[in-house]
N, C-alpha and C positions, 0 to 999 in steps of 0.2 A: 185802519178802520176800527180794529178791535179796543186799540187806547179811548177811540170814543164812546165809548161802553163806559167805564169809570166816570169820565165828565158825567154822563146822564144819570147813571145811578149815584150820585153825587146830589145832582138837581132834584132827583123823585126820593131820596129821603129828606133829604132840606126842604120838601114842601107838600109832601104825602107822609110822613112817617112821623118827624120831630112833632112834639107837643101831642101826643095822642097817648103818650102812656095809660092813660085811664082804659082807652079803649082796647088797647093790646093788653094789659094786663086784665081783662073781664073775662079770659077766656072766650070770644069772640066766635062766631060760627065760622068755621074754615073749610074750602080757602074763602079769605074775606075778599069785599068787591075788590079789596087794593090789588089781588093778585091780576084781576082785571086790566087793571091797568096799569100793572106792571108787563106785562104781555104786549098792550099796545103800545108800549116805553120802546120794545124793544129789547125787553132785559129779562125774560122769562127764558130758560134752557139755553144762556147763550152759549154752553160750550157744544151745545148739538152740533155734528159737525154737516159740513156747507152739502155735501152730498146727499142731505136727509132736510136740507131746506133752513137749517138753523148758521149761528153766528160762526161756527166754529172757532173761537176765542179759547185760546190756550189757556193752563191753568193758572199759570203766571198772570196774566190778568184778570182772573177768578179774584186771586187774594186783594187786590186793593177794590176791586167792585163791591165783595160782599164785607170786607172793611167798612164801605159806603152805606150800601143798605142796614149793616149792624148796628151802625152809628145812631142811624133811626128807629129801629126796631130787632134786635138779634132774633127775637123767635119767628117773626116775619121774611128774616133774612133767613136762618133753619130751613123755615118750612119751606122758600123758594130754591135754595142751593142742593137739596139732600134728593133729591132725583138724581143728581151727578151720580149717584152707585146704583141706582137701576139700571142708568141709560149707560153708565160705562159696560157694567156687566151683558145687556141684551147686546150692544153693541160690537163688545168683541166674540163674543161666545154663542150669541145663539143664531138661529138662519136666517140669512140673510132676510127671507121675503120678511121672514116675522119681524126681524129686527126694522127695517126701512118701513112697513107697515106702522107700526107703532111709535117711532121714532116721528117719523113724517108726520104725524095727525098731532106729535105733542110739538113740532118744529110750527105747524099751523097755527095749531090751536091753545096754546101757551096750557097746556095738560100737565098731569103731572102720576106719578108712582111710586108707592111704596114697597119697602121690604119689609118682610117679615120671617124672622129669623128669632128674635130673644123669647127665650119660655123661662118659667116660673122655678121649674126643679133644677134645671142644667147653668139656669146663670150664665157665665162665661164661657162653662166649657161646652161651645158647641157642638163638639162630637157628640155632650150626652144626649141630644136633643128627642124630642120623642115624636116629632110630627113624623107621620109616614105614606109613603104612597106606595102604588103597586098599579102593577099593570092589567087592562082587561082591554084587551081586545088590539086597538087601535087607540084606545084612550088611556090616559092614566088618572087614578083615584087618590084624592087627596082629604087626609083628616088630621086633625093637631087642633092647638091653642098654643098663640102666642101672645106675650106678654105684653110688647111696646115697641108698637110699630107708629112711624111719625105719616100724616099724611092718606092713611088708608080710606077715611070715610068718602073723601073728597077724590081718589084718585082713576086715571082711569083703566088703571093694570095695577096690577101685585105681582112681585117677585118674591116667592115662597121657598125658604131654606128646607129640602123633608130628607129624610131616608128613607130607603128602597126597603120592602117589608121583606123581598125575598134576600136582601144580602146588606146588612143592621150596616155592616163599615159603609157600604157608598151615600153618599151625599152626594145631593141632586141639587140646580134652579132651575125651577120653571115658572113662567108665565102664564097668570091667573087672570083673567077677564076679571073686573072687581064687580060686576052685575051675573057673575056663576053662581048657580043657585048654591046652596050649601054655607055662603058666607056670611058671617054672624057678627055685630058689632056689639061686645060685650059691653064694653063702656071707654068713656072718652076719661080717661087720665085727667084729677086736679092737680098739675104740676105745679110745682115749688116758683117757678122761674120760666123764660122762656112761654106765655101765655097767651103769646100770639100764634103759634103752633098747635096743631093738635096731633095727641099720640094717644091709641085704643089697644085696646086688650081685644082680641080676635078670637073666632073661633071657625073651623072650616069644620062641615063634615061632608063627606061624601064628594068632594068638589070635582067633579069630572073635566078633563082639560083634552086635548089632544097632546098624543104623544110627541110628536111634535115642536111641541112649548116649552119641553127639558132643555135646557143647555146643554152643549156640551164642555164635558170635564168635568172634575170635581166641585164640590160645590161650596165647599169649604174655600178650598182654594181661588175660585173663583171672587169667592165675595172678599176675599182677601185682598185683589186685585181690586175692585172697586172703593174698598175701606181706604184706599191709598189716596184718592181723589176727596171723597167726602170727611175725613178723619180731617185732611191740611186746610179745608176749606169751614171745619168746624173751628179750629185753631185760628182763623182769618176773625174771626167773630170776636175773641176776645182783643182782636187789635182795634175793630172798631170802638167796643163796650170801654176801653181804654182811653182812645181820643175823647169821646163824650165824657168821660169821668174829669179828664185833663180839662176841656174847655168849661165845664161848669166850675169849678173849683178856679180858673182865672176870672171865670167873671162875677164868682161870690166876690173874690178875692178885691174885684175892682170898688167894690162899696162896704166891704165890710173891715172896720179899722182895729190894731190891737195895739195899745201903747200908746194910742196917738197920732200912730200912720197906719197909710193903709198894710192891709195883709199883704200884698203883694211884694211889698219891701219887706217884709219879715225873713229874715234868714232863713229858720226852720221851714217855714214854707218852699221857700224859693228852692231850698235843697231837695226836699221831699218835689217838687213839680218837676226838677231836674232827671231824678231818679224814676221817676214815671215813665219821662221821654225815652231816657236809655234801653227803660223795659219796652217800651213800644219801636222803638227801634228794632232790637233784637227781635221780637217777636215776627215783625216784617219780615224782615233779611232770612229767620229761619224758616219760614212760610215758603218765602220765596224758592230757598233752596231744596222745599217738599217739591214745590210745584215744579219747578224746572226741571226733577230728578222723572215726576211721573211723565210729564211731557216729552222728555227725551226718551221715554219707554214706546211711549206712541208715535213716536215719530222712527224707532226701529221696523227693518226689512216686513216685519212677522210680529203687529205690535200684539196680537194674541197672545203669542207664545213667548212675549218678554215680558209681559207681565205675571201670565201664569209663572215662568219658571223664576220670578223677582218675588211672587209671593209681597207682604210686607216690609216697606222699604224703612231703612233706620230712618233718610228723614222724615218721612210723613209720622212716623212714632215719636221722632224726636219732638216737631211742632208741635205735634199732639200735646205732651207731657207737659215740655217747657211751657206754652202758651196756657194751659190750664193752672200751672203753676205762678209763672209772672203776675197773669192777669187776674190772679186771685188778691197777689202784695198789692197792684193798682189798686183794685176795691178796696182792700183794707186800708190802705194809706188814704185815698178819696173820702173814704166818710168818714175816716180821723179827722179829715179837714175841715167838714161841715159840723165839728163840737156835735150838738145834743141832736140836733135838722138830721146827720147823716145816720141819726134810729130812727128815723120817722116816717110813718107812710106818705107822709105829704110832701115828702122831699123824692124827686125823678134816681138821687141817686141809692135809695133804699131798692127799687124795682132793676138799675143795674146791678149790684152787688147779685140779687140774687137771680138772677138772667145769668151772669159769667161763670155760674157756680158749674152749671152743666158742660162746658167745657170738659174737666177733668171727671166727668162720669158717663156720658154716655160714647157710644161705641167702642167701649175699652176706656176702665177708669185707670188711674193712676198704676195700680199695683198688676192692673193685666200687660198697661204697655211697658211696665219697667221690667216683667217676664218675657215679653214676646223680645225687648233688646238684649236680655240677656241671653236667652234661650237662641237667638238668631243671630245675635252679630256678637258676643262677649265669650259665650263659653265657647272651649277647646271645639276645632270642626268636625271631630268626631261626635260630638256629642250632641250638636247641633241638632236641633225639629224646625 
């Protein structure tokens, strides 16, 4: 049943998505009505798992779905796939009631949740993070500013990165009602790319939670185990951003002539289309072998505690990297091919190039995951973090 997932979200970008660039790229009020119905599709939180009322759909079929949807819109596909690391993280780590609580109302009601974890000073390194909570009572107290969180205005929980005020090393997640008083929507991000998304700058003060709503375990660690699921499923985006580059460029290619024949018989061309595929090829296959890696985690005795103690997996880092990198020569080589058209705002492939650009920046850009592989699978095991 789950293979029929990809047919449809096949179907609902080929006739809800294609030809709307204008409107996906206006920065759009999100979620827009498409998320609507994309819920009634059937295709909203499908890897929710069946015991919580959703598709349970493995990740493995994640990567050609949002292939599907990217194809039509990547920051549409973003914004609908990136709950995958809330609902991983409530799902293994926090309690039960609260998890099947919230879980079930977003399996219903095609809902959706943000994280918020990136601040302004600390950048990458999340240890320095400065959001804090503390305990009173039976509740706990939450205050910070975060940077760039995708999803937040529209969602109907937050998953909050903070440290504990009475002990600076532990890092915490917990669950935020996104209608607690205290939270503050500083402003909606004009992003470069990806405009069908929205990402805000945050501020919490005072935000009282029950205690309760902490996860357990690190929280660090934690989201590391979640980054595994949304990082491979970000990498799936530039295979879509990819086939759309490829099939626009055969169908210039079918009317537009150099020499006398069509482009299409031009050597040069046909070489460079060739090379395209190969990148998109690869880009699958290593996708694939993220998803399979996290899957086989979850499908372990105690998949809690195979992911916490798996931490970041080389391949979800690997996909990560490589597909940010591939998918950047496809852009390049793609509007080489549209001559003076692929500088132009009037051309669909000027709004891909720079859609794919986020790939290799957000959730760990290029030089974070080429440290976390070396730091985790490269250096001596002694030396290992």
């Amino acid at each position: 049943m789950t293979a029929d997932l990809v047919v449809r979200a096949r179907e609902f970008a080929r006739s809800r998505l294609l030809g709307r660039e204008d409107y996906f790229d206006g920065l759009p009020a999100v979620p827009t009505p498409l998320s609507a119905e994309l819920h009634r599709a059937g295709l909203a939180n499908w890897w929710l798992p069946v015991s919580h009322g959703g598709a349970g759909a493995p990740l493995t079929t994640g990567i050609d779905l949002v292939s599907e949807l990217a194809y039509g819109d990547a920051g549409f596909a973003f914004a609908s796939f990136l709950p995958v690391l809330g609902t991983t993280m409530l799902h293994r780590f926090g309690e039960p009631a609260l998890a099947a609580r919230h879980l079930g109302t977003m399996a219903r009601e095609g809902g959706n949740c943000a994280i918020l974890v990136s601040e302004d000073e600390a950048g990458s390194e999340l240890a320095r993070n400065t959001t804090v909570y503390h305990r009173k009572g039976e509740d706990v107290v939450i205050s910070g500013d975060k940077q760039f969180s995708t999803n937040t205005d529209g969602a109907d929980f937050l998953l909050v990165v903070a440290r504990s005020a009475e002990d600076p090393s532990l890092h915490s997640v917990m669950l935020v009602q996104r209608d607690t008083p205290g939270i503050e929507i500083v402003r909606r991000w004009d992003m470069q790319g990806m405009r069908g998304s929205g990402t805000y700058q945050v501020r919490l003060r005072d935000c009282v939670i029950p205690a309760g709503n902490v996860l357990e375990g690190n929280g660090l660690r934690i989201l590391e185990a979640g980054l595994n699921a949304s990082r491979t499923l970000i990498a799936a985006t530039a295979i879509g951003i990819s086939r759309r580059i490829r099939d626009l460029a055969m169908e210039y290619a079918a009317h537009k002539r150099v020499k006398g024949a069509p482009l299409a018989e031009n050597a040069v061309f046909a070489a460079k289309l060739g090379q395209i595929e190969m990148l998109i090829d690869v880009m699958r296959n290593q996708c694939l072998a993220a998803a399979a890696r996290f899957d086989s985690l979850l499908a372990a005795p105690d998949p809690a505690a195979a992911l916490y103690r798996t931490g970041a997996t080389r391949e979800a880092l690997a996909a990560k990297m490589y597909c940010g990198q591939a998918g950047w020569t496809v852009a390049t080589m793609g509007s080489e091919l549209f001559g003076g058209l692929g500088y132009t705002n009037g051309h669909p492939i000027t709004k891909l190039v720079r859609d794919l650009r986020y790939v290799g920046l957000v959730e760990g850009g290029d030089d974070v995951v080429r440290d976390l592989l070396y730091s985790r699978y490269v250096a001596p095991s002694g030396r290992r973090r």
